[in-house]
N, C-alpha and C positions, 0 to 999 in steps of 0.2 A: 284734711283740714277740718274742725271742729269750730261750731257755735256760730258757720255763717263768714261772712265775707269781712276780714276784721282788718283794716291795717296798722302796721306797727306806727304807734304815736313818739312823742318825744320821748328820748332816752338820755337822759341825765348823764355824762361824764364820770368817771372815776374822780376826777380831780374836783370838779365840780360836787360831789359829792361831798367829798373831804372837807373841803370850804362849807359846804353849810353844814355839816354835821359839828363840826368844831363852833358855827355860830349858835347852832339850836340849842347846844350840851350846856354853851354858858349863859343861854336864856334864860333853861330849863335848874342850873345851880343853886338859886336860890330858896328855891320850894322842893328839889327833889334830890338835893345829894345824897342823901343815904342812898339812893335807889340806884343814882347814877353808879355810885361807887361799887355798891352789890353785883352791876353788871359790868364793873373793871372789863374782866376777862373777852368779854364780848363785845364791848365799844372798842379795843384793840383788833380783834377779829375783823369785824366787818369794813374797820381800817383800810386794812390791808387786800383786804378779798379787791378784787382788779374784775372790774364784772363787763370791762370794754368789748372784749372777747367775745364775749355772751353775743354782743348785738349780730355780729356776720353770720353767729350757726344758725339763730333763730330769724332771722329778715326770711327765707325761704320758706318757713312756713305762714307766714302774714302774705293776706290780698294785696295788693298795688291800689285796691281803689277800699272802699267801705267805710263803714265807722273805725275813727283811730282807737290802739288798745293804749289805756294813758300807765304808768305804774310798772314796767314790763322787769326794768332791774331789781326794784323797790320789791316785787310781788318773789321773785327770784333769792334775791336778799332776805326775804319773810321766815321761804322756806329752811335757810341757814339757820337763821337765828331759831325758828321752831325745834331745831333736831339739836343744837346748842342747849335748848331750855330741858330737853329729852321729852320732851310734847310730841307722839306721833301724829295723833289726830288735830285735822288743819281746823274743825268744829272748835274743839275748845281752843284751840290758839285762837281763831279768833276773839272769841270773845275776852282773854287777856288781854288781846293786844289794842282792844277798843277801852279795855279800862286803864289802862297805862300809858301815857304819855309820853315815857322817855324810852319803853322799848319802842311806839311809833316811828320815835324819832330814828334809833338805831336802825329799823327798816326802810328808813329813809323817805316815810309817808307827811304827806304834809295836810293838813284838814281832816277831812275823813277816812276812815282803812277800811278796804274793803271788804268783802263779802266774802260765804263762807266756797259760794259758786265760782268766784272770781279764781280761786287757787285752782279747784278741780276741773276749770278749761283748762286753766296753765299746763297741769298733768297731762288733761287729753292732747293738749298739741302738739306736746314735744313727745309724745308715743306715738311711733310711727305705724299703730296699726288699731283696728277697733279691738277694745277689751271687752267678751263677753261676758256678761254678769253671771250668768249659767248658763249650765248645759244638761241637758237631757242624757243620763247613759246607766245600763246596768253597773252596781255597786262592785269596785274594782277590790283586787285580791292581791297578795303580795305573790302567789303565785309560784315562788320558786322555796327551795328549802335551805332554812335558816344558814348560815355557816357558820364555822366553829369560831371558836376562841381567837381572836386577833385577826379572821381573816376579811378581808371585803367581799362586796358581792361582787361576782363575776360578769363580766358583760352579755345583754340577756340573747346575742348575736355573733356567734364564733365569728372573726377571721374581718368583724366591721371594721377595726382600725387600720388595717393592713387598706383596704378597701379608700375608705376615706383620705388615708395619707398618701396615696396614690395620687386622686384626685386632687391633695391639696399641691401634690410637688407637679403637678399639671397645669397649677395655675386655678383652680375652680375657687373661686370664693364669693359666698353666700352675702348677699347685700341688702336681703329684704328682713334682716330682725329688726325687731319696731325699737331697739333700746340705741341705735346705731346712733341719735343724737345727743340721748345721757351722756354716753361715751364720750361725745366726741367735747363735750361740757367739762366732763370731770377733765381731761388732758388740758383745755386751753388754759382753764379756769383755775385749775390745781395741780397737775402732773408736771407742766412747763414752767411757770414760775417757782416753782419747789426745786425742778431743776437747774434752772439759773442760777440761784441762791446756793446749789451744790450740794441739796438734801440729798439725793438719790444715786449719788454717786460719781463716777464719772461718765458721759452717757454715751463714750468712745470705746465702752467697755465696761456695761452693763452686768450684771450677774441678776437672774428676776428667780422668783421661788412661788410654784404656783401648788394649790390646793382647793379641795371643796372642805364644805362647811355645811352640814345639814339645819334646814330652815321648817318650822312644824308651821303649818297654814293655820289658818284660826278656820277656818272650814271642817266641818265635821267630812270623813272620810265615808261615813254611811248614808248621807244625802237627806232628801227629804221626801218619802216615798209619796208619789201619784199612786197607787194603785189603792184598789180597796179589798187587800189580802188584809189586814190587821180585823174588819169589821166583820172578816167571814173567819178568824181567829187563826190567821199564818200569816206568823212574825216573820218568819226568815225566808221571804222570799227573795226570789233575783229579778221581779219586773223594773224597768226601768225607774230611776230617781232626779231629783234635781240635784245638782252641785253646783255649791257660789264659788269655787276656784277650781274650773274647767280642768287647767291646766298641773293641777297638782298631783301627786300619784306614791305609790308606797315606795319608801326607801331604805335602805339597811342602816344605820349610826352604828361604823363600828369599834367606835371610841366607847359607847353607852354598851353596844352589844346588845341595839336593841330595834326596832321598827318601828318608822317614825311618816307620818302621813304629812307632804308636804313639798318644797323644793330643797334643791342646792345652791347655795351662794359659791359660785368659784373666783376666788380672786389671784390676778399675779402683783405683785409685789417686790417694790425691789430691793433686792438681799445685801445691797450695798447701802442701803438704808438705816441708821438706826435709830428711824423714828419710826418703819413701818409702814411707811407708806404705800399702797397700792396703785399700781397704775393701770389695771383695768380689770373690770366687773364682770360678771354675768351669772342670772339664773336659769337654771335649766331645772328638767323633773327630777326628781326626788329617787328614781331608781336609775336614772345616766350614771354610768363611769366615769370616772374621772379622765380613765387615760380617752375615752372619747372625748369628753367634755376639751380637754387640752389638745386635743386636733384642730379645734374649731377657734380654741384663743388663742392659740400660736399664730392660724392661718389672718385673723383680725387685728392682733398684736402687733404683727410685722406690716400690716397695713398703714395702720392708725398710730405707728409712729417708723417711718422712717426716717426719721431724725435722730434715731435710736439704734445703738450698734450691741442688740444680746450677744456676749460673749460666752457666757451661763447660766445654766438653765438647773435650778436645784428644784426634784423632785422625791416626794416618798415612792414606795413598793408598789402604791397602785400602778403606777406610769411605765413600770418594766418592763417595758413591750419590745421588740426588734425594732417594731415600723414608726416608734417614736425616737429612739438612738438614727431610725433615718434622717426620719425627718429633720431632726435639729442638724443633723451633719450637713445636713444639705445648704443650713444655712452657716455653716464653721462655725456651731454652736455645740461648748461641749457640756455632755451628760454628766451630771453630778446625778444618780438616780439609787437609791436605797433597792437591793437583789431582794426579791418576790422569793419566799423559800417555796412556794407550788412550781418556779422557773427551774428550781434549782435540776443540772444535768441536762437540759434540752438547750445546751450552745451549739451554735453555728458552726465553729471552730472545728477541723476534725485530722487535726496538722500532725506531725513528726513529735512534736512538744510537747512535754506532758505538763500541764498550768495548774493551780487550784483556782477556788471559785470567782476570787478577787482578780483573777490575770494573771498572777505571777506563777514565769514559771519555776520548775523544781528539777534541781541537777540530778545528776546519779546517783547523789548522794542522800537523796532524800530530802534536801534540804532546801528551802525559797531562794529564789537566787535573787543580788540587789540591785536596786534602781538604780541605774548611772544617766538622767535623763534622757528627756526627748529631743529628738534629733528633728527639726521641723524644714532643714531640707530638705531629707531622707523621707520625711513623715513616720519615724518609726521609732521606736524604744529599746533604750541599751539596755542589758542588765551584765551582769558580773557574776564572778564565784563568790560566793558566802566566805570562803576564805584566803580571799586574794592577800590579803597581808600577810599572813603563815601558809601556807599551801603542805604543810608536812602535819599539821591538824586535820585534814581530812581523811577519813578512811579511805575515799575512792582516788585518792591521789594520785596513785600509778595509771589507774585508767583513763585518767580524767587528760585535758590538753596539754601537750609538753609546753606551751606558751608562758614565761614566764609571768607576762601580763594577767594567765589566768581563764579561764574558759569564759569568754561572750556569747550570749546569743542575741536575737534581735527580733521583737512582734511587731507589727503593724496593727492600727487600729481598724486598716481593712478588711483581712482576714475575720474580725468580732466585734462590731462597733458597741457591743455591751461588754463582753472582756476586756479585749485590749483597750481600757481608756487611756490618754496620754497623760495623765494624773493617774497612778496605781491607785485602783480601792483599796482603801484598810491603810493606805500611806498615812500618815502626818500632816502630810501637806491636803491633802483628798478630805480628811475630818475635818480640818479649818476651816476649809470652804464650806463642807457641807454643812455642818456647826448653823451656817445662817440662813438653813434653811425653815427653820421654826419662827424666822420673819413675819412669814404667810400667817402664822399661826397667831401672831399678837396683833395681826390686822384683821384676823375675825373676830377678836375678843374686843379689841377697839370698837368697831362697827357693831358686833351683836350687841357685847354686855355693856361698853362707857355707854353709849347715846341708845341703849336700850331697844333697838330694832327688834329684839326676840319678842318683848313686851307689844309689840305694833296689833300683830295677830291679824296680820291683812289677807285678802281673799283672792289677789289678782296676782300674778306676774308681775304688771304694772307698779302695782301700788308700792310691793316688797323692794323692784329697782331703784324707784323713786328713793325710798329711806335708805337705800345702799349707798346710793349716787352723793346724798344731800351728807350724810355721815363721814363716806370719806371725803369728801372737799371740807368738811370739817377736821377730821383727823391732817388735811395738811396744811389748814392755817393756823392749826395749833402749833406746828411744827415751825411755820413761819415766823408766827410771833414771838416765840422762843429765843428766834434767831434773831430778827428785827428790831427786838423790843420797842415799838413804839410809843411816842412821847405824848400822845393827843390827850391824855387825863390830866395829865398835869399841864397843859396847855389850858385846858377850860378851866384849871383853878382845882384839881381833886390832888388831892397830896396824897394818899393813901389807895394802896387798889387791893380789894380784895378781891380772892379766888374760890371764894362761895360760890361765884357764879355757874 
């Protein structure tokens, strides 16, 4: 707990809310319509945003005794309507938001608004751990060598995922990352209402698509040297330096194809969405893998929402691990994952059946044999002869089964839980699915590029979650309103909304 022994003060109601913002808006009519109007798009928003939720996560980090904290939804609300305006820094929001009246109002402040201090307790409380300003260390190096054309960087510890997915199907999971109450903010506040309203799909049968997203620090990666090598004329020394983002480190971008000093934004997302929406965050360092990084939000994913049944799990090439086709099986979660071609030839498989790289296998005749479904009380897959309807069209006819039906075999997705999927790769049906997996990918571009997060150029861990957190619970009231349409403009008397806002 931060700033002293605080306790939580009165908390203003949703509904409560609603009532007076509907009276202030038609106080405020007469002197500020254009203004109100310009901000259409976001006296809708904040509408709707249901901040009741909020009070249960945060009561546990407020005293039981002390000075009351007065403003806790309103200061909350602030931060929405900031990342709305694409304002990262809470300094100049302030001072906006003290010249302007009716966005006050839409924050739901009554008299004065507060301070620029007031926000960055907010920050430190609900981070559950101290963020160091800097750190003392020799100037880091990217240390491994570049890879080629298309490929990612490798994980910098052979054999850690097998390791970790162990531990996770053990039961082990990690409780003390300080972002655990963002999290648990963005789900009450925006993941569960989205889903009620049927944004996210059906949530008995889930499909989520997860990804990293490389994030460049506004911190310089060469530090600011303590020493007094430059005064005795050696530049390029390695004594120790200072760095204002500790936690930041070199990464590969290999979209850019290029090296990038900073973190990773991983988000999952859910693929039955198509607005995009994300249902949980995380940053990690700038050189983590992904398929690591996806050990750790699967193991928290299935925590932080049991109310939630992942059916599927769509992934790119990084993810193409064994010990993650375990993992998800373990939860009867099937693999949609795009074939690593550095995988290619090192299957598990090493049966009677001769398959290509997709699963399917290949008759005597040289030829793919066809999908006749999955058999889910058998748990196995039928295939057929390629030419079961003329069977006098194949060369290998006479060798082949006298069964008029035609020669069957049968895989189990035991024997290769990366081969045998019970959806064939390369099928029809296996591309439609996967198809949704570039969900992830319009939920970075939402988050980075619409509300401008790359622009932030923050120093902390902290800071970078915060604008993550606050942007998608943005992206799903957008989503909301959409659906919603709420009528409270044209209730205070505004006949026209625009979407300049």
């Amino acid at each position: 707990m931060s700033g002293g022994d605080i306790l939580l003060g009165y908390w203003r109601t949703h509904d409560d809310y609603q009532l007076w913002l509907k009276s202030k808006l038609i106080s405020l009519v007469p002197e500020h319509e254009a203004e109100i109007r310009f901000y259409g798009s976001l006296v809708e928003k904040v509408y709707v945003l249901n901040l009741d939720p909020l009070k249960e996560i945060v009561v546990p980090m407020y005293s039981l005794i002390g000075r009351p904290a007065h403003n806790q939804p309103e200061l909350f609300r602030a931060l929405v309507v900031m990342l709305h305006c694409k304002t990262q820094d809470p300094t100049k929001f302030v001072a906006v938001l003290r010249s302007s009246p009716v966005l006050a109002a839409i924050c739901g402040f009554e008299g004065q608004t507060p301070g620029v201090g007031t926000f960055y307790d907010l920050l430190a409380r609900l981070w559950l751990a101290d963020a160091p300003q800097k750190a003392v260390k020799v100037p880091p190096s990217k240390g491994r060598k570049r890879p080629k054309s298309g490929d990612k960087l490798k994980p910098k510890h052979p054999g850690i995922i097998k390791k970790l997915v162990d531990k996770a199907l053990q039961g082990c999971v990690i409780e003390k990352r300080p972002e655990r109450v963002l999290q648990a903010i963005l789900k009450e506040c925006a993941v569960i209402p989205s889903s009620k309203l049927g944004l996210l799909g059906n949530p008995d049968n889930l499909a989520i698509s997860g990804d990293g997203s490389p994030v460049r620090t506004g911190a310089s990666p060469r530090g600011k040297k303590l020493c007094q090598c430059p005064a005795q004329g050696i530049y390029h020394c390695q004594c120790e330096r200072s760095f204002t983002d500790p936690t930041a480190n070199w990464g590969w971008d290999s979209y850019h194809e290029q090296w990038f000093y900073g973190h990773t934004l991983y988000s999952i997302t859910s693929a039955d969405s198509f607005n995009d929406l994300p249902i949980y965050l995380r940053f990690v360092q700038g050189s983590r893998h992904d398929s690591v990084t996806f050990v750790f939000a699967w193991v928290e994913l299935l925590k932080l929402y049991p109310e939630f049944k992942f059916s599927k799990a769509l992934l790119d090439s990084a993810h193409d691990v064994y010990d993650i086709y375990r993992l998800l099986n373990a939860n009867h979660t099937q693999a949609f994952i795009d074939l690593n071609k550095r995988n290619k030839g090192h299957n598990i498989y090493s049966g009677p059946l001769t398959v290509n790289d997709n699963g399917v296998p290949i008759c005597i005749a040289n030829l793919p044999m066809l999908n006749w479904g999955f058999n889910n009380d058998r748990c196995r897959i039928k295939w057929r002869c390629p030419h079961y309807k003329d069977r006098s069209k194949c060369p290998k006819s006479p060798e082949c089964s006298p069964s008029k039906y035609g020669r069957v075999v049968y895989t189990k997705p035991d024997w290769d839980l990366r081969i045998f999927t019970p959806i064939p790769r390369g099928s029809k049906a296996w591309k439609a699915i996967y198809a949704r997996r570039s969900t992830v990918e319009r939920t970075f571009k939402r988050i980075l590029v619409d509300y401008k997060i790359e622009n932030a150029r923050c120093r902390s861990n902290k800071r970078w979650f915060w604008q993550a957190t606050i942007a998608a619970l943005n992206q799903h009231l957008d989503a909301q309103v959409a659906l919603l349409k709420p009528s409270i403009l044209s209730e205070v008397g505004i006949k026209t909304i625009s979407k300049a806002a």
